[in-house]
Steps between C-alpha positions, in 0.01 A plus 500: 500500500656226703319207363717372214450156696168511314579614206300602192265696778228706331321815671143549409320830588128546506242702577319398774724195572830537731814515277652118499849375411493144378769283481660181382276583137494199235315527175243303694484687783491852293161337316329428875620821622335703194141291592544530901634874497398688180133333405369336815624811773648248738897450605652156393660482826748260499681733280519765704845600647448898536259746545642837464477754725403754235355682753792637615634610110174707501595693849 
């Protein structure tokens, strides 16, 4: 993936919200990121080190 200088990255897919890959994750970050992404619908950007093109998988 090319970003093991952010190591443990998680990807989190969706619907209706662009795929994301966060990096740099902490037990402390993972607890923000399940409040900011998963319940409240918004991206905990300074996180965010990817967004996949999964556009191009789909093609």
């Amino acid at each position: 993936m090319g970003l093991c200088y952010v190591e443990p990255t998680v990807e989190v897919v969706m619907p209706d919200m662009p795929p994301v890959i966060y990096g740099k994750m902490t037990s402390d970050v993972a607890e923000e990121l399940v409040v900011k992404h998963l319940v409240e619908h918004s991206l905990l950007d300074s996180h965010i080190f990817d967004r996949p093109a999964i556009d191009i998988v789909k093609h």
